[in-house]
C-alpha positions as CSV (number, residue, x, y, z in Angstrom):
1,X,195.5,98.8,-90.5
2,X,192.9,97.7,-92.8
3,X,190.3,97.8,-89.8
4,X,191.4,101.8,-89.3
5,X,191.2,102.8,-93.3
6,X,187.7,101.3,-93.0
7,X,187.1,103.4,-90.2
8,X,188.2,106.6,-91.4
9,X,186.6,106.1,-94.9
10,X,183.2,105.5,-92.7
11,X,184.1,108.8,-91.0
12,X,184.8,111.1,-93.8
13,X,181.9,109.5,-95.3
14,X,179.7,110.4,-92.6
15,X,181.5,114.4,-92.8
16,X,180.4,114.8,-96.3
17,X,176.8,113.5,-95.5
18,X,176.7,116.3,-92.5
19,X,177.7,118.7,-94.9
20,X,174.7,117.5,-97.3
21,X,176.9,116.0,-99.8
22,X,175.5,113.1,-99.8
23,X,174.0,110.2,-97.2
24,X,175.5,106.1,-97.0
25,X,174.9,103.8,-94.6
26,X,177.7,101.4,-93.5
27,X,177.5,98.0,-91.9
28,X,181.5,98.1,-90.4
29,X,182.2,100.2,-87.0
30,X,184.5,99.1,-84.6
31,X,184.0,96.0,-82.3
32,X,180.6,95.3,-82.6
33,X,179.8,91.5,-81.8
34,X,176.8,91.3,-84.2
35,X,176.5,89.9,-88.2
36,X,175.0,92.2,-90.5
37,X,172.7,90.5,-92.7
38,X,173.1,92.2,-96.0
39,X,170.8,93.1,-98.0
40,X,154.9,120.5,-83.0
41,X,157.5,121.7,-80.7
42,X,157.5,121.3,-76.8
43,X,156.7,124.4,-75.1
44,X,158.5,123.4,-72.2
45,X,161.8,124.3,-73.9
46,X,162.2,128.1,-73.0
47,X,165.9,129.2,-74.4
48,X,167.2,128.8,-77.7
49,X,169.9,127.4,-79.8
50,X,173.3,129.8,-79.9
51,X,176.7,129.7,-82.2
52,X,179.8,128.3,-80.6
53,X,180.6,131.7,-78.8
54,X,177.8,132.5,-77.4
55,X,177.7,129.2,-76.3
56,X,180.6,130.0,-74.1
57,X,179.5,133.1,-73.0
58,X,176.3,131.3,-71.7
59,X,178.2,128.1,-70.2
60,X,175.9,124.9,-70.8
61,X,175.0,123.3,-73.5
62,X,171.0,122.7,-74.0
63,X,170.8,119.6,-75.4
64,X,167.4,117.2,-76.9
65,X,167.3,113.8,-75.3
66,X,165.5,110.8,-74.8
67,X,164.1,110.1,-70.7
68,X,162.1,106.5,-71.6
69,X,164.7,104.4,-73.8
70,X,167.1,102.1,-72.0
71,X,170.2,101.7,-72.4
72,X,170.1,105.3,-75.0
73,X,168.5,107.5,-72.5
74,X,166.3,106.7,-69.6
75,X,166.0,107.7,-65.9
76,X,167.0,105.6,-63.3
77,X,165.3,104.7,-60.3
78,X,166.0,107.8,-58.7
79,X,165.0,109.5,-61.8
80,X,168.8,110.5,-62.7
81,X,169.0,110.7,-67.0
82,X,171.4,107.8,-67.9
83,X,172.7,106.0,-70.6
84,X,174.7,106.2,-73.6
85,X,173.7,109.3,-75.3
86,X,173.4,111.3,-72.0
87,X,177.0,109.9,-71.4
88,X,177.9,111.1,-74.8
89,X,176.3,114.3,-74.2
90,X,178.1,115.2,-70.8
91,X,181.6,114.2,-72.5
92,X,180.6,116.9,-75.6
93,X,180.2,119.5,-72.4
94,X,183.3,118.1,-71.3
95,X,185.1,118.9,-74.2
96,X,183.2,121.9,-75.3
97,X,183.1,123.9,-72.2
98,X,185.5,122.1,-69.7
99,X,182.9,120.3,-67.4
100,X,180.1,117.1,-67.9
101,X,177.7,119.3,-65.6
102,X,177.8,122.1,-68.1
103,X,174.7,121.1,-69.8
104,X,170.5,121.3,-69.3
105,X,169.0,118.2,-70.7
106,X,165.4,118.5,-72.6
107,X,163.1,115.5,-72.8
108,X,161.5,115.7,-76.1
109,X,159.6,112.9,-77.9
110,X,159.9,111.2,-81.1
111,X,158.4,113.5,-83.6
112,X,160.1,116.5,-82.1
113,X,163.4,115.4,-82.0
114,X,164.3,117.5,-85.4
115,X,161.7,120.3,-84.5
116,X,163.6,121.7,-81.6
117,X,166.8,122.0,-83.8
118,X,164.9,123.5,-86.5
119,X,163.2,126.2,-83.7
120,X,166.7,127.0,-82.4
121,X,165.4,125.7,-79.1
122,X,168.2,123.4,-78.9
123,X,171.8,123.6,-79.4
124,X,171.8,119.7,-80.6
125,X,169.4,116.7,-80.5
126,X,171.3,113.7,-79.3
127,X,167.7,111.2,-78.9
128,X,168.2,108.0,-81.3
129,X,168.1,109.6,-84.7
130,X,168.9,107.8,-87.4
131,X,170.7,109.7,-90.7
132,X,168.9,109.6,-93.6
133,X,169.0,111.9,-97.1
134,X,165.6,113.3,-96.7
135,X,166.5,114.3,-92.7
136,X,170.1,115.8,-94.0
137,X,168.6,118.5,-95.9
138,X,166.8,120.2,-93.5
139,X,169.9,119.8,-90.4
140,X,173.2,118.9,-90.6
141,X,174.2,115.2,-88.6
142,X,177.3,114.6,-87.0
143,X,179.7,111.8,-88.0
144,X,177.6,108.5,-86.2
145,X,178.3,107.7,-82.7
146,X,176.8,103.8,-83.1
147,X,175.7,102.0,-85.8
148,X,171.7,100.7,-84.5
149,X,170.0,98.3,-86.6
150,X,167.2,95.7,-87.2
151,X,167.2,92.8,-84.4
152,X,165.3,90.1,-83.5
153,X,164.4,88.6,-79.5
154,X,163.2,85.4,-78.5
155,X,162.7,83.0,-75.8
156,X,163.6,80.1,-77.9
157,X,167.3,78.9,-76.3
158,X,167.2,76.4,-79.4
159,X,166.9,79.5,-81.8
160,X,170.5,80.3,-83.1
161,X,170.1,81.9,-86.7
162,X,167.6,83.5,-88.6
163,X,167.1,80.5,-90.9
164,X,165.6,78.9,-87.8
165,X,162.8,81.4,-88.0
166,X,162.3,80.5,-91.7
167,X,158.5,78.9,-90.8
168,X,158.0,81.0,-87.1
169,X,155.7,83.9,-86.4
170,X,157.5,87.3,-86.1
171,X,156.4,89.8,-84.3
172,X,156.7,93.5,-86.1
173,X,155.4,97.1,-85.3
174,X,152.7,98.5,-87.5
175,X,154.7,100.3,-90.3
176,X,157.9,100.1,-89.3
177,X,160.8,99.6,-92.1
178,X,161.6,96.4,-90.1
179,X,158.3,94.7,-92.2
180,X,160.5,95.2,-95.4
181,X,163.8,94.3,-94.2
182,X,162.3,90.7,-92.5
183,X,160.2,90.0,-95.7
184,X,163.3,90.1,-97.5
185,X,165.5,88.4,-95.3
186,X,163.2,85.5,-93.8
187,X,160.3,85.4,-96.9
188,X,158.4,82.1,-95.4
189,X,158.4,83.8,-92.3
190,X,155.0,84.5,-90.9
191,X,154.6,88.4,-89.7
192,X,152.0,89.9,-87.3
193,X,151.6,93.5,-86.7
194,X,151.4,94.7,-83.0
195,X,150.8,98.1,-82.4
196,X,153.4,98.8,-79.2
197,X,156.0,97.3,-77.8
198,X,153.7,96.1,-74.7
199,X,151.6,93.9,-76.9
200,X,154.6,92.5,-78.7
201,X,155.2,91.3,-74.7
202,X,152.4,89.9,-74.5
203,X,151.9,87.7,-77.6
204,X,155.5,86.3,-76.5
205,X,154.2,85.7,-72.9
206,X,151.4,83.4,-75.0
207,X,153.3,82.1,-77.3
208,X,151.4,83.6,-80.0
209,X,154.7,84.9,-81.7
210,X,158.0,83.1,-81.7
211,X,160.4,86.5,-81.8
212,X,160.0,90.5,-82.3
213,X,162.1,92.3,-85.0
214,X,162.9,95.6,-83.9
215,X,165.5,98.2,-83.1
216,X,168.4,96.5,-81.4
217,X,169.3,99.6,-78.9
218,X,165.8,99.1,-78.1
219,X,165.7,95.5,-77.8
220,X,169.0,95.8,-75.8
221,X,166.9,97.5,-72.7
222,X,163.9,94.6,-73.5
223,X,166.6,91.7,-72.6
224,X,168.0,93.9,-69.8
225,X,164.5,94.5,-68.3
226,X,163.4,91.2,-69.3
227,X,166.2,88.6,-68.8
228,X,164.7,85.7,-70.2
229,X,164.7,86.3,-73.8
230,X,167.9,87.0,-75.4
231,X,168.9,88.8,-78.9
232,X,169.8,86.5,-81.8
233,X,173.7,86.8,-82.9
234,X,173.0,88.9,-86.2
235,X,171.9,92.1,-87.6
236,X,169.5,92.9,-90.3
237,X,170.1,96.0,-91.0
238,X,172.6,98.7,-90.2
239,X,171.8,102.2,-89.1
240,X,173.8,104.8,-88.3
241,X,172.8,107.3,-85.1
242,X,174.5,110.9,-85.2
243,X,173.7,114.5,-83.4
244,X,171.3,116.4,-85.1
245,X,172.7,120.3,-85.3
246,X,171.8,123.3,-87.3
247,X,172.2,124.1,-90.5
248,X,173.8,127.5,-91.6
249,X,177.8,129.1,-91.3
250,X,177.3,130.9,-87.9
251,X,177.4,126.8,-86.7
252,X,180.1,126.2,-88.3
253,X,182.5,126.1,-85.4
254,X,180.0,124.0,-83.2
255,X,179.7,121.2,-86.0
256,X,183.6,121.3,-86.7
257,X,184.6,120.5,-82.5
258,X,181.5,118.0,-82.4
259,X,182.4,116.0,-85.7
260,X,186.0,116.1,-84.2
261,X,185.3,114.9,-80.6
262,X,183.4,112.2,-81.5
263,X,186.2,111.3,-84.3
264,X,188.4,111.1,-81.3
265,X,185.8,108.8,-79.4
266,X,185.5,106.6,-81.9
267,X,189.4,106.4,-82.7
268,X,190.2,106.1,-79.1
269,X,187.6,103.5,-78.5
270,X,185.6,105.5,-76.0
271,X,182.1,105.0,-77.5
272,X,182.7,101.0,-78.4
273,X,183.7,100.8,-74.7
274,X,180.6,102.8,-73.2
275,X,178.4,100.9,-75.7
276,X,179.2,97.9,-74.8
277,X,178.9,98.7,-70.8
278,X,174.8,99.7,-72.3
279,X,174.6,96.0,-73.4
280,X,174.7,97.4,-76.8
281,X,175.3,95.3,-79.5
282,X,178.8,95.6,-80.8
283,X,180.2,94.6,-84.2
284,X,183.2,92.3,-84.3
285,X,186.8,93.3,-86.5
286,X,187.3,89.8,-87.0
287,X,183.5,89.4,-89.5
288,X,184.2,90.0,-93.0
């Protein structure tokens, strides 16, 4: 019972930071194997955004997604969209409009992930965004459908903890927030900036850095791609991911069933489940 109040109180947290109330950011959410360390618009995209209704009346969804980040969104050898977000995205459609093909996926990158919601080119941007309060006031987020965070990889079997990084070289991107949150967690640690995640690869391969710090749902692809470095057992940060919508009342309706489907995800156990088959990290009940 306690492990379901804290639950709900994360989710009706989350529904007064979509309505622009206010923004937190939790480190509980269901099963989730992991510590938490304390502490311009694509022209490609012809339609346009549309209120519940006309929604219906159309029949699809047009949803923002990521196509190059395993396990959230990538294509597959045969160039088929897959993973947890596009999974997400198919059981909105599901629920929305009675079928998981009722949807036209958009690849957008990073910077344009809030730009097509903005345009009304996009009913929703499902594409690894993390809430913040400065993000909130210009759309509304959905309650979060997994909590990201601050990880770290390494080749070192021996490595178990982040104390046993305490003396190491860390590898970091170039003005990331991870720089912050390492510095304070693992001060003697020595940092070097990389630029991409390919030359974080290859200081690794030369042993010119004993781990990388980045986001886990990242990371999580790295290890799957790369099976011989493995993530260390704890979080350093917690970040909650959520759908980007519109703002304004004719959206009402769309926020309401969205925030209410993946309430019942969440509840039933649906998105812990699917994360984990990602090889997402999950968060234990049992850590307190």
């Amino acid at each position: 019972m306690k492990v379901k109040r804290q639950l709900l109180l994360i989710i009706c947290s989350f529904f007064l930071a979509s309505m622009n109330i206010t923004g937190i950011v939790s480190d509980r959410w269901g099963n989730f194997p992991f510590v938490i360390a304390r502490s311009a618009v694509p022209q490609a995209i012809a339609a346009h955004a549309a209120d519940l209704p006309e929604i219906k009346q159309r029949g699809y969804l047009l949803v923002a997604v990521k196509d190059n980040l395993r396990p959230l969104g990538y294509r597959d050898a045969q160039g088929n969209l897959q993973g947890l977000e596009i999974e997400l995205a198919r059981r909105l459609a599901q629920d929305l409009l009675g079928s998981d093909n009722a949807i036209r996926f958009q690849a957008v990158a990073n910077r344009d992930r809030l730009a097509v919601v903005l345009n009304n080119q996009v009913d929703f941007t499902i594409a690894n965004v993390t809430v913040t309060e400065s993000r909130a006031r210009l759309i509304s987020f959905s309650l979060p459908y997994y909590f990201d965070g601050t990880a770290m990889i390494t080749k070192d079997s021996s490595a178990q903890s982040l104390s046993n990084f305490a003396a190491r070289r860390i590898a970091v991107l170039q003005g990331s927030s991870t720089i912050s949150t390492v510095r304070y967690l693992i001060p003697s640690a020595q940092l070097i900036g990389v630029n991409s995640y390919m030359q974080a690869y290859s200081l690794l391969e030369a042993n010119a850095a004993d781990a990388f710090a980045a986001d886990a749902s990242v990371l999580s692809g790295w290890v799957q791609e790369y099976p011989q470095y493995r993530l260390l057992p704890t979080l350093l940060s917690a970040e909650p991911l959520a759908v980007v919508m519109p703002k304004g009342l004719q959206y009402n309706a769309l926020r309401q069933q969205v925030n209410a489907a993946i309430a019942r995800y969440l509840s039933e156990g649906w998105l812990q489940q699917r994360a984990r088959y990602w090889g997402l990290p999950v968060q234990t009940r049992s850590e307190n």
